[in-house]
Biopython code that builds the backbone (N, CA, C, O; Angstrom):
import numpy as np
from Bio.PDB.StructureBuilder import StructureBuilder

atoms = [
    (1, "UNK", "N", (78.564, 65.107, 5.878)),
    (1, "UNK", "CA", (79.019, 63.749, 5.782)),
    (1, "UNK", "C", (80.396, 63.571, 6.440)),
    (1, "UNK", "O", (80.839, 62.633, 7.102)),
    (2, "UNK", "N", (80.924, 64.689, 6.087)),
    (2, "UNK", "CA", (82.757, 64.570, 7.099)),
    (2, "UNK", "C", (82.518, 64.570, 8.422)),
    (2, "UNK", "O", (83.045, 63.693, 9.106)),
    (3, "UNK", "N", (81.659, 65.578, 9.034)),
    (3, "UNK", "CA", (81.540, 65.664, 9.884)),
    (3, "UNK", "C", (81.011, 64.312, 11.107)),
    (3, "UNK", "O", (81.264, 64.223, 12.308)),
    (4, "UNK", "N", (80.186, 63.370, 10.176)),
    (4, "UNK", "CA", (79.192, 62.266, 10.648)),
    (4, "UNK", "C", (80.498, 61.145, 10.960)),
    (4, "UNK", "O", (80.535, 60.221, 11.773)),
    (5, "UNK", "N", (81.437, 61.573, 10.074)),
    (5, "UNK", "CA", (82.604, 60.050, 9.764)),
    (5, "UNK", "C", (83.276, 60.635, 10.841)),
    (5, "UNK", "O", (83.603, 59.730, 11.609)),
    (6, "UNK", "N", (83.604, 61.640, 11.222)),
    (6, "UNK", "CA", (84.817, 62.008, 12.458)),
    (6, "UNK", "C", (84.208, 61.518, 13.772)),
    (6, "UNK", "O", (84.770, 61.015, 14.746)),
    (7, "UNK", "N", (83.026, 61.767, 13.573)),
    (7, "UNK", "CA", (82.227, 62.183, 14.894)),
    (7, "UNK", "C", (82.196, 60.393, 15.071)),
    (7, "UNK", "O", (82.662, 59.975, 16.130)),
    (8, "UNK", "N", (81.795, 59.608, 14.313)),
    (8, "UNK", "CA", (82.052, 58.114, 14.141)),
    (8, "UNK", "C", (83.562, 57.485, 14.522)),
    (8, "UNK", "O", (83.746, 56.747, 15.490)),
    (9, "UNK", "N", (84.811, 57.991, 13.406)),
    (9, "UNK", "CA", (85.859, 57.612, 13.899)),
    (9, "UNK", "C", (86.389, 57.958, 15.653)),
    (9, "UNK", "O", (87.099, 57.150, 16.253)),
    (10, "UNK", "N", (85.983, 59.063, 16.197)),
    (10, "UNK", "CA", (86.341, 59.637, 17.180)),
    (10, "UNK", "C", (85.528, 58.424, 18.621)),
    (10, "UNK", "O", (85.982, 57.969, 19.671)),
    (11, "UNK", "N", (84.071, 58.292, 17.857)),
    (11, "UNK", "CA", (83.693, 57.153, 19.180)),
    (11, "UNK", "C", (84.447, 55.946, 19.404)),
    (11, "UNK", "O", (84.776, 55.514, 20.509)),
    (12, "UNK", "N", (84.742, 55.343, 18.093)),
    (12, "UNK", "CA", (85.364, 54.066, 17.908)),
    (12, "UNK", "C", (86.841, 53.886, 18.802)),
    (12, "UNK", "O", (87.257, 53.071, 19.626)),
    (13, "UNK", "N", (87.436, 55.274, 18.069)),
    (13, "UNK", "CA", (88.813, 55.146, 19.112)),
    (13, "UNK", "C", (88.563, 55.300, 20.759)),
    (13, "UNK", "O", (89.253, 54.789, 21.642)),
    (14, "UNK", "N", (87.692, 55.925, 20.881)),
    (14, "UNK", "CA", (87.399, 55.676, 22.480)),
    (14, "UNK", "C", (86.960, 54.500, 22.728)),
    (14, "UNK", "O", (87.471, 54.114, 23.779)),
    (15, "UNK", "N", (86.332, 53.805, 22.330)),
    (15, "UNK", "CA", (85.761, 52.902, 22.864)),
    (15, "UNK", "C", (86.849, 51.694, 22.594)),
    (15, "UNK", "O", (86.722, 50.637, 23.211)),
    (16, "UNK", "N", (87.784, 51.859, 21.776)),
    (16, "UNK", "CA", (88.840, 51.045, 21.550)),
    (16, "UNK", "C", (90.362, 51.210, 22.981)),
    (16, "UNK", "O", (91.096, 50.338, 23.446)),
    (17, "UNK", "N", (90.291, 52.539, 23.230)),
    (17, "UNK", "CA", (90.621, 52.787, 23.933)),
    (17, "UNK", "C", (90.265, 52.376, 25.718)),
    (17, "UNK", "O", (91.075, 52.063, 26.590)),
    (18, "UNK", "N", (89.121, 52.486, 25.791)),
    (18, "UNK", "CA", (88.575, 52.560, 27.262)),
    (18, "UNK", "C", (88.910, 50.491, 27.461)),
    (18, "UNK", "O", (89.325, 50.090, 28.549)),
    (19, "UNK", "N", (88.688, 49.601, 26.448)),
    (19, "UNK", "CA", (88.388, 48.298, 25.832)),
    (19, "UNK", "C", (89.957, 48.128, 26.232)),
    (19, "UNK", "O", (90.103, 47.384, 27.202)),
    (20, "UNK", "N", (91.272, 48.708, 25.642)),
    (20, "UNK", "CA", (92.201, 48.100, 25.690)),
    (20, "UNK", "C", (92.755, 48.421, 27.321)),
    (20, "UNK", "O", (93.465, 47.561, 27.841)),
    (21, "UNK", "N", (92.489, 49.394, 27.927)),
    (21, "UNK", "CA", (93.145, 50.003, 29.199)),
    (21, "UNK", "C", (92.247, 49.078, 30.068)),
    (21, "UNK", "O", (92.846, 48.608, 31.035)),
    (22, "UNK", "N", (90.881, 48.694, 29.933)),
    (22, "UNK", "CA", (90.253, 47.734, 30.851)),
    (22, "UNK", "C", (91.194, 46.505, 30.798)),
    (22, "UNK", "O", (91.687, 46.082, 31.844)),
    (23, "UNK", "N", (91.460, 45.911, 29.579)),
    (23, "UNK", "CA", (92.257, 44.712, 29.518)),
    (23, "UNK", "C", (93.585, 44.994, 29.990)),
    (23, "UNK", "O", (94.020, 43.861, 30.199)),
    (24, "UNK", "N", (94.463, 45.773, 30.276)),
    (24, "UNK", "CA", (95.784, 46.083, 30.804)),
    (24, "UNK", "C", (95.270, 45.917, 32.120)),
    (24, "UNK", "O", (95.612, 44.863, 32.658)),
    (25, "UNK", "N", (94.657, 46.552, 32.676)),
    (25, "UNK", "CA", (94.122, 46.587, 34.410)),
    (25, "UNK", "C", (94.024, 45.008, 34.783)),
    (25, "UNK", "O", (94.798, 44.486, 35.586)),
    (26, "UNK", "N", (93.103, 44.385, 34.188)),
    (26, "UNK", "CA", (92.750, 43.269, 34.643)),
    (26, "UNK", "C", (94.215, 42.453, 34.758)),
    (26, "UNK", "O", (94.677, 41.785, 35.683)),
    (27, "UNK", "N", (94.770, 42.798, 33.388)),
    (27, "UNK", "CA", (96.146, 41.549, 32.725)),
    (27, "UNK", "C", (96.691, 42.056, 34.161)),
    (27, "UNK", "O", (96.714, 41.240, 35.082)),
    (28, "UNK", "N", (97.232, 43.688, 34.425)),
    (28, "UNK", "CA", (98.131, 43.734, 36.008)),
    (28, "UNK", "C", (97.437, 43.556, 37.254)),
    (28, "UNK", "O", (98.004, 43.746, 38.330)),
    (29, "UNK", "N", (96.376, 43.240, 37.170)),
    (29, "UNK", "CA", (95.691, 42.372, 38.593)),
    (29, "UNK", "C", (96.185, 40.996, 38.344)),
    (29, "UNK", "O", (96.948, 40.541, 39.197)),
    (30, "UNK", "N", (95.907, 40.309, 37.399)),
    (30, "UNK", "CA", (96.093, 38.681, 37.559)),
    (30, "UNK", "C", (97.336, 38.597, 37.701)),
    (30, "UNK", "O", (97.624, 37.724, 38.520)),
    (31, "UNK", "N", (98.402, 39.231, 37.169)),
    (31, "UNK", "CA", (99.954, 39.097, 37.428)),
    (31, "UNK", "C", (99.925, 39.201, 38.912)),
    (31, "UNK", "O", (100.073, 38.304, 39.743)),
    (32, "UNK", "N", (99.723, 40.375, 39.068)),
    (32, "UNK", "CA", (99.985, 40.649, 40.735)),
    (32, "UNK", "C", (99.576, 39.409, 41.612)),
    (32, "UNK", "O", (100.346, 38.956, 42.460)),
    (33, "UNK", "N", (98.051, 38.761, 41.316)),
    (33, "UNK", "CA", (97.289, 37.467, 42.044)),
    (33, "UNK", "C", (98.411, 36.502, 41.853)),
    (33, "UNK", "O", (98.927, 36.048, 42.874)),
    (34, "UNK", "N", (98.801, 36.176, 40.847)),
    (34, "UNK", "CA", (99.706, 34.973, 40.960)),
    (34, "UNK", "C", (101.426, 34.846, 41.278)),
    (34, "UNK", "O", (102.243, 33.981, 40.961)),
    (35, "UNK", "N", (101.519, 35.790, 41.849)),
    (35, "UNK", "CA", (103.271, 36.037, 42.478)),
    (35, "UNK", "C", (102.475, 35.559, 43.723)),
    (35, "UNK", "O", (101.270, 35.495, 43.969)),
    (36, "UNK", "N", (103.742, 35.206, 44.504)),
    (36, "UNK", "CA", (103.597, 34.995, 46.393)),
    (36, "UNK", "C", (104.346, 36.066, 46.899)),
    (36, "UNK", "O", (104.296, 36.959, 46.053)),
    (37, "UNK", "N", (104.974, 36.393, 47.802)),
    (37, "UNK", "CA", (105.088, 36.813, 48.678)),
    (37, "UNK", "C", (106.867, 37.567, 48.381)),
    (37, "UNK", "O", (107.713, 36.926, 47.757)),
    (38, "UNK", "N", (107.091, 38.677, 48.835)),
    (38, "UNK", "CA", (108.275, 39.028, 47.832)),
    (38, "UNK", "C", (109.011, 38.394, 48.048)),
    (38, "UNK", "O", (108.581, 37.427, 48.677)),
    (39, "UNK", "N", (110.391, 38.355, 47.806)),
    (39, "UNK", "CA", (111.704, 37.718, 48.262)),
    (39, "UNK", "C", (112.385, 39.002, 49.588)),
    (39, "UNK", "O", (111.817, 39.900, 50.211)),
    (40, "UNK", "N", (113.397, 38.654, 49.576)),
    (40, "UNK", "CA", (113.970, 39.440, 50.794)),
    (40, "UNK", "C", (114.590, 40.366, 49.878)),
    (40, "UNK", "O", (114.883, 41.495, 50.274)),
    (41, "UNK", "N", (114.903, 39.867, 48.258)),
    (41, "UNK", "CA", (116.047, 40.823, 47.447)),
    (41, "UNK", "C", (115.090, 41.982, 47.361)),
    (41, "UNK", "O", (115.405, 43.169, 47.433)),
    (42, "UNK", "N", (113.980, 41.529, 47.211)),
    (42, "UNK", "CA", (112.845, 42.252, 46.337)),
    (42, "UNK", "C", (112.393, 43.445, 47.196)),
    (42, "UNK", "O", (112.197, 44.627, 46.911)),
    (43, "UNK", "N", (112.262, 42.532, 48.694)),
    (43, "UNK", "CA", (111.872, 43.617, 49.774)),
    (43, "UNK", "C", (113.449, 44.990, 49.835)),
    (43, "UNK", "O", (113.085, 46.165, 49.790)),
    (44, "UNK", "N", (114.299, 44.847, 49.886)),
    (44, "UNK", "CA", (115.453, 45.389, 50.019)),
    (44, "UNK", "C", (115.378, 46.463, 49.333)),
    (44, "UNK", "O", (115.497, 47.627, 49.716)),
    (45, "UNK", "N", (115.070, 45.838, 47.766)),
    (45, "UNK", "CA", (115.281, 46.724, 46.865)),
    (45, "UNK", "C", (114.184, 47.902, 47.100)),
    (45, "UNK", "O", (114.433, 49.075, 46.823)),
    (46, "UNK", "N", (112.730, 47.392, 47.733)),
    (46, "UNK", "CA", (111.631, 48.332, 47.724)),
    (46, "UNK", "C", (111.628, 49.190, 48.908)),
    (46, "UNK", "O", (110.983, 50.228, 49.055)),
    (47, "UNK", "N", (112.567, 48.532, 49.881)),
    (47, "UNK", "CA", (112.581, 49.367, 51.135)),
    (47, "UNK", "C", (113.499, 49.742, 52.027)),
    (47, "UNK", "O", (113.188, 50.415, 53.009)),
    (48, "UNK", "N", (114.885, 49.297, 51.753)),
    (48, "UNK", "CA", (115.820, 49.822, 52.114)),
    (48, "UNK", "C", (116.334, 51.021, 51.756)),
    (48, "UNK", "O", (117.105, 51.232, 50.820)),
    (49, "UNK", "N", (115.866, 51.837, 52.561)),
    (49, "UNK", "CA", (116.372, 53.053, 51.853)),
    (49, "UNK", "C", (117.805, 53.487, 52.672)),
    (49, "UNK", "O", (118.333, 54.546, 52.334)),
    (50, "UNK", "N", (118.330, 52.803, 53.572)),
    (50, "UNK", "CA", (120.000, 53.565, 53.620)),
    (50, "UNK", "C", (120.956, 52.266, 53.177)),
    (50, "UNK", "O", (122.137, 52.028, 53.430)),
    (51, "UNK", "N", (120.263, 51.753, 52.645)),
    (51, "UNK", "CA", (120.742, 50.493, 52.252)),
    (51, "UNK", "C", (121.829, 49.767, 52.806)),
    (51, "UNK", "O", (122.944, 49.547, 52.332)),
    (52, "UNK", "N", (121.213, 49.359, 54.118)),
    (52, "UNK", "CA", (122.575, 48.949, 54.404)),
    (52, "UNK", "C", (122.477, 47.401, 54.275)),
    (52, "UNK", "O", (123.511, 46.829, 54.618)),
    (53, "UNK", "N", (121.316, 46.480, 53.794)),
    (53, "UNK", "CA", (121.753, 45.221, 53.905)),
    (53, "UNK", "C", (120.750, 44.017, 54.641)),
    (53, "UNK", "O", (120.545, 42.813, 54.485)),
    (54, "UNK", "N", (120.169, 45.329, 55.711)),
    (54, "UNK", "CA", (118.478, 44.712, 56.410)),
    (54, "UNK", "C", (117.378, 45.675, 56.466)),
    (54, "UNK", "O", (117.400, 46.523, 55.574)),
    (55, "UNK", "N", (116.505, 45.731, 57.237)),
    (55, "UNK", "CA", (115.441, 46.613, 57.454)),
    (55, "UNK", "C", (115.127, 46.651, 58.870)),
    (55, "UNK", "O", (115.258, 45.815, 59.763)),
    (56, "UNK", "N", (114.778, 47.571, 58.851)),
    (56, "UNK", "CA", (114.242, 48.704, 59.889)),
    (56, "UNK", "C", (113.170, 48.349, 60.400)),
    (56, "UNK", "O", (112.518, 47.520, 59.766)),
    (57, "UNK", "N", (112.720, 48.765, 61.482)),
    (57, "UNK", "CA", (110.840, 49.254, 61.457)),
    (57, "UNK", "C", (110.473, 50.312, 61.067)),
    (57, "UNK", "O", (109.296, 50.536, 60.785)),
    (58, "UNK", "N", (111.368, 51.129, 60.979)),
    (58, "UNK", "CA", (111.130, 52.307, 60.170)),
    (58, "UNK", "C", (110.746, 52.233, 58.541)),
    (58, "UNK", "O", (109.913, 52.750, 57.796)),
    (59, "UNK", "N", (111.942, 51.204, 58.429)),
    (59, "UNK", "CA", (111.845, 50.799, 56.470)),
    (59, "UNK", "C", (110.959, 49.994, 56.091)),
    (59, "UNK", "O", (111.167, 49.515, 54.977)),
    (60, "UNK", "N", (109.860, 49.602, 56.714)),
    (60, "UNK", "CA", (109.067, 48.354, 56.214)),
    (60, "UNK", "C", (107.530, 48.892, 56.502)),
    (60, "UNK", "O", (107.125, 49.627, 57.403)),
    (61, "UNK", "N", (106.913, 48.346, 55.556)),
    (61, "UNK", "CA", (105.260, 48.696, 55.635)),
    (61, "UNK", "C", (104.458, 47.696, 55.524)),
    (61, "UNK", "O", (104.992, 46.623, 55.240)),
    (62, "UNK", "N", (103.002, 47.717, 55.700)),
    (62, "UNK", "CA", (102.258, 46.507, 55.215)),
    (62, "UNK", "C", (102.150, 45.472, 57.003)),
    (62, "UNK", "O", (102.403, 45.720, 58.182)),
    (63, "UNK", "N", (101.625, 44.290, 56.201)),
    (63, "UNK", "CA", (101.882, 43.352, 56.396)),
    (63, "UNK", "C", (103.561, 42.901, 57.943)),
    (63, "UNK", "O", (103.560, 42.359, 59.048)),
    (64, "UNK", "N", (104.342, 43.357, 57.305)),
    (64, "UNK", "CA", (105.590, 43.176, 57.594)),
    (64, "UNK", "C", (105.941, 43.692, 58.732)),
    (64, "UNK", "O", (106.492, 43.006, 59.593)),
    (65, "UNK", "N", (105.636, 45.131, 58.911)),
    (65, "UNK", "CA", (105.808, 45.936, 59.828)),
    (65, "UNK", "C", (104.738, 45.275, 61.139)),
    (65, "UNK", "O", (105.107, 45.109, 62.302)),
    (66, "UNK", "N", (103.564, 45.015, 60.677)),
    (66, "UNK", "CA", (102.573, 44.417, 61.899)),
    (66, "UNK", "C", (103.402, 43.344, 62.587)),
    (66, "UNK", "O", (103.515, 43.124, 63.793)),
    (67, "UNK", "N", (104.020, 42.655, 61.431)),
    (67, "UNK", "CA", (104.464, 41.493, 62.153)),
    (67, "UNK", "C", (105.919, 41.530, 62.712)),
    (67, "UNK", "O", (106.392, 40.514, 63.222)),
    (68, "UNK", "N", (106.639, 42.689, 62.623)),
    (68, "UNK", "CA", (108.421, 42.815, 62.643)),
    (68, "UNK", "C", (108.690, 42.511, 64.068)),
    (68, "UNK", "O", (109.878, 42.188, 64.065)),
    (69, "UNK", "N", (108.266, 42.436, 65.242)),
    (69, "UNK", "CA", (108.496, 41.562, 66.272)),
    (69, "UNK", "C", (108.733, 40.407, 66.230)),
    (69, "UNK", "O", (109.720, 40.016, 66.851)),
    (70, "UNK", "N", (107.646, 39.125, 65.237)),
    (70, "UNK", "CA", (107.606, 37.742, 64.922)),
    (70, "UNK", "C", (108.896, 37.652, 63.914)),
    (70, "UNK", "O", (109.307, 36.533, 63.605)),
    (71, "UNK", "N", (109.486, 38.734, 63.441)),
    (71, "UNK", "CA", (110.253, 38.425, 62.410)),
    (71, "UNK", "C", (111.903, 38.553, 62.438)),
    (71, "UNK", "O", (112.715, 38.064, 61.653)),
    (72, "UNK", "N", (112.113, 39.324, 63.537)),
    (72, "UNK", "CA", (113.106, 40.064, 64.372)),
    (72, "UNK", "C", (113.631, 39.287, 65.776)),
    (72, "UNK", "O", (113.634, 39.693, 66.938)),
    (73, "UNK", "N", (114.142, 37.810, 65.106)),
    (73, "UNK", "CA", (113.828, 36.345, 65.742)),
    (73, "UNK", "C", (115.048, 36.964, 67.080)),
    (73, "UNK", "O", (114.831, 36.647, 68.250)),
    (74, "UNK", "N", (116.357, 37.896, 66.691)),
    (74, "UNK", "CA", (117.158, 38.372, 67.688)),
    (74, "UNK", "C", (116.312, 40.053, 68.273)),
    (74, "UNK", "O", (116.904, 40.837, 69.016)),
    (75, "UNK", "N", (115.611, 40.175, 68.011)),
    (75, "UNK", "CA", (115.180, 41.145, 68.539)),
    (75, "UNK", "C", (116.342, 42.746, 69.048)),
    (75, "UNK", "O", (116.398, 43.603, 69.929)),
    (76, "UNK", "N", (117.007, 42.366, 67.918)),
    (76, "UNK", "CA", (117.872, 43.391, 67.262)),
    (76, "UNK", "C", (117.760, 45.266, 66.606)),
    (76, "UNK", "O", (118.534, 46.193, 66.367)),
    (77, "UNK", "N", (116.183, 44.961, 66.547)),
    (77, "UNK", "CA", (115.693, 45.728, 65.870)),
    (77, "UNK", "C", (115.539, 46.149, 64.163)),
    (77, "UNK", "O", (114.916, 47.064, 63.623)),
    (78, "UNK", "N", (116.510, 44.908, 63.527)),
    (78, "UNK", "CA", (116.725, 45.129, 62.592)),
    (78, "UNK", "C", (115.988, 43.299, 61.734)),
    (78, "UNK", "O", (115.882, 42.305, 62.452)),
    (79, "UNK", "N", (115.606, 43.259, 60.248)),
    (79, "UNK", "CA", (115.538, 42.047, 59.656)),
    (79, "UNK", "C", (116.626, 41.840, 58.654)),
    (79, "UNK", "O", (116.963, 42.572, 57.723)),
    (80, "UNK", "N", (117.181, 40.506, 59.101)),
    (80, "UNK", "CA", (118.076, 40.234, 58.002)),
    (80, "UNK", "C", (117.562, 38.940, 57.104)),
    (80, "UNK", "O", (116.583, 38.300, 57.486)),
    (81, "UNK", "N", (118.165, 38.638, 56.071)),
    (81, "UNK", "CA", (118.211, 37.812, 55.126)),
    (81, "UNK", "C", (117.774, 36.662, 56.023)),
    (81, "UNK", "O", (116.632, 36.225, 55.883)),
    (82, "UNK", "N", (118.624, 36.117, 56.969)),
    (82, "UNK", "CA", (118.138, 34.726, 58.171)),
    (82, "UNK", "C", (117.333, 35.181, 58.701)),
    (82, "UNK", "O", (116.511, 34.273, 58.824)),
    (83, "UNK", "N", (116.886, 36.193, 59.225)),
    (83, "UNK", "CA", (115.971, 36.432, 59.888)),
    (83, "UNK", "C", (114.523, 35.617, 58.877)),
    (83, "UNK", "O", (113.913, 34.549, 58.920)),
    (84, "UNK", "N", (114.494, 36.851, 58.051)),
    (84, "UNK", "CA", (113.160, 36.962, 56.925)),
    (84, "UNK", "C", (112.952, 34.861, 56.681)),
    (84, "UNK", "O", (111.935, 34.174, 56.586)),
    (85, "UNK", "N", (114.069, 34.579, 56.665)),
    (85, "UNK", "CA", (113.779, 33.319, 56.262)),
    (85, "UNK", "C", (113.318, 32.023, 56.629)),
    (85, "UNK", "O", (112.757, 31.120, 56.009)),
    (86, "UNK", "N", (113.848, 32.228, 58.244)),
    (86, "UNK", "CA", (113.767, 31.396, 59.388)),
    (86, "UNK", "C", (112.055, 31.818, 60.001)),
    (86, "UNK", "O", (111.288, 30.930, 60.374)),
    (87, "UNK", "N", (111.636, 33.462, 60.012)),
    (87, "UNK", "CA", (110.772, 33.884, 60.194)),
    (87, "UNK", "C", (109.138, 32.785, 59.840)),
    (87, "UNK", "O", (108.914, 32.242, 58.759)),
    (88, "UNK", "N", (108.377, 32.727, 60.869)),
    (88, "UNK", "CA", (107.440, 31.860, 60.364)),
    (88, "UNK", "C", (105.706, 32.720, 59.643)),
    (88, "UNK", "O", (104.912, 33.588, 60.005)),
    (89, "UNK", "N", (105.868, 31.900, 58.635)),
    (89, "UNK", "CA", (104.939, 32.055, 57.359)),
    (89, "UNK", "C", (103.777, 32.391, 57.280)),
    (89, "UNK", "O", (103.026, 31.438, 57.489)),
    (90, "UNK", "N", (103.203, 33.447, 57.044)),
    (90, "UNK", "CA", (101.550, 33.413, 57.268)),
    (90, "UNK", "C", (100.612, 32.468, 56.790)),
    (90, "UNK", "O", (100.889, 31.889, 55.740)),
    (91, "UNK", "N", (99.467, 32.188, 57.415)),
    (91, "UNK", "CA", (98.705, 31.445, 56.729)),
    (91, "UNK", "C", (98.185, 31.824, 55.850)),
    (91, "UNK", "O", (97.713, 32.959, 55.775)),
    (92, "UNK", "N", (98.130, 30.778, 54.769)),
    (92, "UNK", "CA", (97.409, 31.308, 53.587)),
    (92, "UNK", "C", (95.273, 31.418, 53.560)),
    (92, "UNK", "O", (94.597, 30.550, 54.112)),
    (93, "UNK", "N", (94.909, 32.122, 53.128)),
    (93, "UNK", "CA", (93.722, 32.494, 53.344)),
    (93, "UNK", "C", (93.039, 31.266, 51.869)),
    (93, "UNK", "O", (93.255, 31.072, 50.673)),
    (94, "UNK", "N", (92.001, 30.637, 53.161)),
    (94, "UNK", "CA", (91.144, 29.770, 52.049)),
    (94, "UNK", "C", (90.382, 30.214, 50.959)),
    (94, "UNK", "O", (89.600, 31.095, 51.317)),
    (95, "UNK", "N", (90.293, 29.875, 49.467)),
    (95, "UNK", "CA", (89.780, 30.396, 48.219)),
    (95, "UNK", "C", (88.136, 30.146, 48.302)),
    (95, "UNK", "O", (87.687, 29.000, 48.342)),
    (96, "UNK", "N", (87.518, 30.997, 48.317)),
    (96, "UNK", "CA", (85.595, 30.661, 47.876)),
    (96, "UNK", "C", (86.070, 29.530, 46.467)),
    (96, "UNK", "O", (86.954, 29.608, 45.614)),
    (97, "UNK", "N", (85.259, 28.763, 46.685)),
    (97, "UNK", "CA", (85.219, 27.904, 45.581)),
    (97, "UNK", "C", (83.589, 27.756, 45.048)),
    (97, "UNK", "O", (83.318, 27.044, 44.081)),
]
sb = StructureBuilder()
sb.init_structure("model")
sb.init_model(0)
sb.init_chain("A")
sb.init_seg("    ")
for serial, (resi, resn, name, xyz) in enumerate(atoms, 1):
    if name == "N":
        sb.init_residue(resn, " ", resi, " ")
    sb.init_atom(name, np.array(xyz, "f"), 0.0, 1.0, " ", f" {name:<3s}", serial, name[0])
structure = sb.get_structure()
């Protein structure tokens, strides 16, 4: 009978388990879906690594890097704060409805 109740308690917590970590996943997908696009502080903080203030083509990934010609309005080699800002906007991709 002990044995039947462990073997019972032991499924429950898994399945309580597998139940709550599915709901964390989803909760940090929908967060992630509803932010836009970082800020320049945000990018800095994630990719400046000699920190001096802009970025690199070296320091940038993604998205960003494809585009660091369109964005690199003095063609400096470097993005600054005016740059990133003045920089023009991707289009946003239409939703299936």
């Amino acid at each position: 009978m002990n044995r039947k109740r462990m073997k019972s308690g032991v499924t429950v917590a898994t399945v309580l388990l597998i139940g709550i970590s599915t709901l964390y996943a989803q909760r940090q997908d929908q967060n992630r879906a509803h932010k836009g696009p970082p800020s320049f502080e945000q990018l800095l903080k994630d990719l400046d690594s000699n920190e001096d203030g802009k970025l690199s083509s070296n320091e940038v990934k993604g998205p960003l890097k494809r585009d660091f010609d369109k964005v690199d309005l003095n063609e400096d080699g470097f993005i600054t704060e005016e740059e990133f800002n003045k920089a023009p906007k991707p289009k946003r991709r239409e939703r299936n409805q």
